[in-house]
C-alpha positions in Angstrom: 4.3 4.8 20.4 7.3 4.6 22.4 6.6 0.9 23.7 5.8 0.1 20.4 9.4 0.3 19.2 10.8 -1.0 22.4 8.5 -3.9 23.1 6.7 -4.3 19.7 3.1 -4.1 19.6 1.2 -4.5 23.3 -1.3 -7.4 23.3 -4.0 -5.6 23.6 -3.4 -3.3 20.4 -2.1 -6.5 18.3 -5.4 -8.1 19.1 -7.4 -5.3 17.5 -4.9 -5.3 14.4 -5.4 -9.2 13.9 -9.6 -8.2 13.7 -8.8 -5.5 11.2 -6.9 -8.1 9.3 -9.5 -10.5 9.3 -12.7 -8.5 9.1 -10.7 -7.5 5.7 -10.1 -11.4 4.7 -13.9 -11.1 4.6 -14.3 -9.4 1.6 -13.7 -11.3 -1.3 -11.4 -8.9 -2.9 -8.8 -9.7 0.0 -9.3 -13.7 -0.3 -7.1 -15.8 -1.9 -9.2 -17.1 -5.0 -9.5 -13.1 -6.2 -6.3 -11.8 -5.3 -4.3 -13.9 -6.8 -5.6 -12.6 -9.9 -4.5 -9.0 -8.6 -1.5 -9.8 -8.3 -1.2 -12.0 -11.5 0.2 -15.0 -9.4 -0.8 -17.3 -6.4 0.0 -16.0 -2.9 1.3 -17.3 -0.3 -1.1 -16.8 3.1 0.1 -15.7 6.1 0.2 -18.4 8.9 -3.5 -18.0 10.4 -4.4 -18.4 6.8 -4.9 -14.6 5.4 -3.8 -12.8 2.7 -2.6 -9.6 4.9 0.9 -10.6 6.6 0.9 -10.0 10.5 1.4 -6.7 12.1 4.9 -5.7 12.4 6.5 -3.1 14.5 9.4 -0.8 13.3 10.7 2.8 14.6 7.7 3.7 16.7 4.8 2.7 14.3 3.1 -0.7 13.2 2.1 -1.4 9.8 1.3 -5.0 7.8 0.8 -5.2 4.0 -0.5 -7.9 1.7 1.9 -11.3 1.3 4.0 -10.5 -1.2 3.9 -6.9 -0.9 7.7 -6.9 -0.4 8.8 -8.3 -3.4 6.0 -6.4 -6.0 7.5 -2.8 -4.9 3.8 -1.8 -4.5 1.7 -2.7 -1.3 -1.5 -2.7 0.0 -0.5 -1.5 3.3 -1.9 -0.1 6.6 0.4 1.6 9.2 0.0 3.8 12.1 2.5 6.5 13.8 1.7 8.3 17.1 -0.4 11.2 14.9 -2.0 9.0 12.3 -3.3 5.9 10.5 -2.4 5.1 7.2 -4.1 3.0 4.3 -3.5 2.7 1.0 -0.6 2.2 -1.8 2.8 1.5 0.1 6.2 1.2 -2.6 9.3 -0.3 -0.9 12.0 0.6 -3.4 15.6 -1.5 -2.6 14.8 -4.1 -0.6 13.6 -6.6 -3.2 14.9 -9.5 -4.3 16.1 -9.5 -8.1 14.8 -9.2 -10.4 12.2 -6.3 -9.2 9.3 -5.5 -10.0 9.9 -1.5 -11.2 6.0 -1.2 -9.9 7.2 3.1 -8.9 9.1 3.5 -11.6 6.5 2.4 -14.0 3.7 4.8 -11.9 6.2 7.4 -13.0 6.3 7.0 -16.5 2.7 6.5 -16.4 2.3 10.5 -14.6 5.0 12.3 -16.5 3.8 10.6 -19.8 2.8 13.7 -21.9 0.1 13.9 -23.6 -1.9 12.8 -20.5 -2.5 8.7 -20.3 -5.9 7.5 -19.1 -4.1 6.3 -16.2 -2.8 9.3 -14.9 -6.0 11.1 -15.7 -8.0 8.3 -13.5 -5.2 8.6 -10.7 -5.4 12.3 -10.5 -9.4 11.7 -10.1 -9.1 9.2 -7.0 -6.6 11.6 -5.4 -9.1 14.7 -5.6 -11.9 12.4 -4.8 -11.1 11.1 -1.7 -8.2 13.7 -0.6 -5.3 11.5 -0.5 -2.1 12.6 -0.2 1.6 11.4 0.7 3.0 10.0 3.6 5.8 13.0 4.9 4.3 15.5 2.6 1.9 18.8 4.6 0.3 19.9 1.0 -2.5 17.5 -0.3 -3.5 19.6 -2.8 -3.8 16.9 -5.7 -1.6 18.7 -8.5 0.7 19.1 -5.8 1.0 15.4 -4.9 0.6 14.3 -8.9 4.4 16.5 -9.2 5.4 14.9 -5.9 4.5 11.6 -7.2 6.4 12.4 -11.2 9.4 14.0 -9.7 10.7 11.9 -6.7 14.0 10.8 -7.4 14.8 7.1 -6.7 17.8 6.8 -5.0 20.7 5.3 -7.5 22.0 2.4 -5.1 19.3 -0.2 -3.2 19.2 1.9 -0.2 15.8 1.4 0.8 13.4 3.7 0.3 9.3 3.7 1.4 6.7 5.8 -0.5 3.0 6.0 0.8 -0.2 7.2 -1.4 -3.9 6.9 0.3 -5.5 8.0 3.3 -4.2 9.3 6.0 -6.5 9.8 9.0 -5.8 11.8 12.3 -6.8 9.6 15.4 -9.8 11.3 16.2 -11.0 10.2 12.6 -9.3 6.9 12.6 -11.6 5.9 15.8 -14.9 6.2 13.8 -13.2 4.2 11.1 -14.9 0.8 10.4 -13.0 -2.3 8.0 -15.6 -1.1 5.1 -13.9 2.2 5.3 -10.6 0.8 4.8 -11.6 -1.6 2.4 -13.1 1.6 0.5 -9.4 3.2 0.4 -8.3 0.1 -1.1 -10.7 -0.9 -3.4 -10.3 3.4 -4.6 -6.8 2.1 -5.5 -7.3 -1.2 -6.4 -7.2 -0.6 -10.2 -4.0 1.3 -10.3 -2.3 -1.3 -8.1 -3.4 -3.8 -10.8 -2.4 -2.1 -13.8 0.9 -1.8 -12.2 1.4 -4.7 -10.8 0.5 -6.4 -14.1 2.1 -4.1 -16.2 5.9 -4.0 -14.0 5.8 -7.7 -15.6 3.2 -9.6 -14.5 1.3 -10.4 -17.4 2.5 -14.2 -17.9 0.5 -16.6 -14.9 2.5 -18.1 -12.1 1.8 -20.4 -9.5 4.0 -19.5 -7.1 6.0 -16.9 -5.3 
């Protein structure tokens, strides 16, 4: 992954991220007419028309995320590092644009909230189910990433700061991995990136960005 921090992404492995982006543009989930209704607000496309932003490369990995992702806090977002691919729930905390969305911070109250709120019960469900776990975290045990999740502390200042829930497949599993299977992660977490997304103060239409 060296060359892909020195050089950005080769040709040849930016080619197969643009057919990953737009098999996914072919389910109507990830078209513009449904997700804008996600994310409570029309979306800008990216330039060839999709609703997934180009690939970008950063400190030897790739990764793209949904247009607007940046500014939400919460992310649909795929990345891979030399050992792994990852797809699912991305939260960039500090780099938005005021004001911000509080998408983690809200996923926070909705874990710790005691007694139990269906939400939390639900997202400690899809964890277990389908074995996700955190980006930089060895234990996937699901009560383990549920306290990871409830007791991360948000730095105080806007340094930036990148949290990662889903799936996260060795390469010998990535390979056998179609766009259904990654639109399964997603549409696993779909709900929860709604209900925050919504809920962070989205619940008033707009038409733009």
């Amino acid at each position: 992954m060296k060359r892909v921090r020195e050089e950005g992404i080769p040709a040849s492995l930016a080619q197969k991220v643009d057919a990953l982006r737009l098999a996914l543009s072919e389910f109507p989930e990830f078209q513009d007419e449904q997700f804008r209704y996600l994310r409570g607000r029309r979306t800008r496309l990216s330039d060839d028309g999709l609703i997934f932003r180009r690939a970008v490369a950063e400190e030897e990995h790739w990764y793209f995320y949904n247009r607007g992702g940046d500014q939400d806090q919460v992310q649909l977002n795929v990345g891979m590092w030399e050992s792994y691919i990852r797809v699912g729930l991305g939260f960039q905390i500090g780099r938005q644009v005021s004001p911000k969305q509080p998408a983690f911070h809200l996923l926070q109250t909705f874990v710790g909230m005691r007694p139990p709120l269906p939400f939390r019960d639900a997202l400690y469900r899809c964890i277990e189910r389908n074995q996700f776990g955190i980006e930089g975290q060895k234990n996937t045990n699901v009560d383990d990433v549920m306290h990871h999740l409830e007791t991360y502390v948000v730095p105080p200042d806007d340094s930036p700061v990148f949290v990662f829930l889903g799936a996260l497949w060795k390469p010998d599993v990535a390979r056998q991995k179609t766009a259904a299977h990654y639109r399964q992660v997603f549409d696993q977490l779909l709900p929860f990136y709604q209900a925050l997304i919504l809920m962070a103060g989205r619940l008033e239409w707009q038409n733009t960005l």
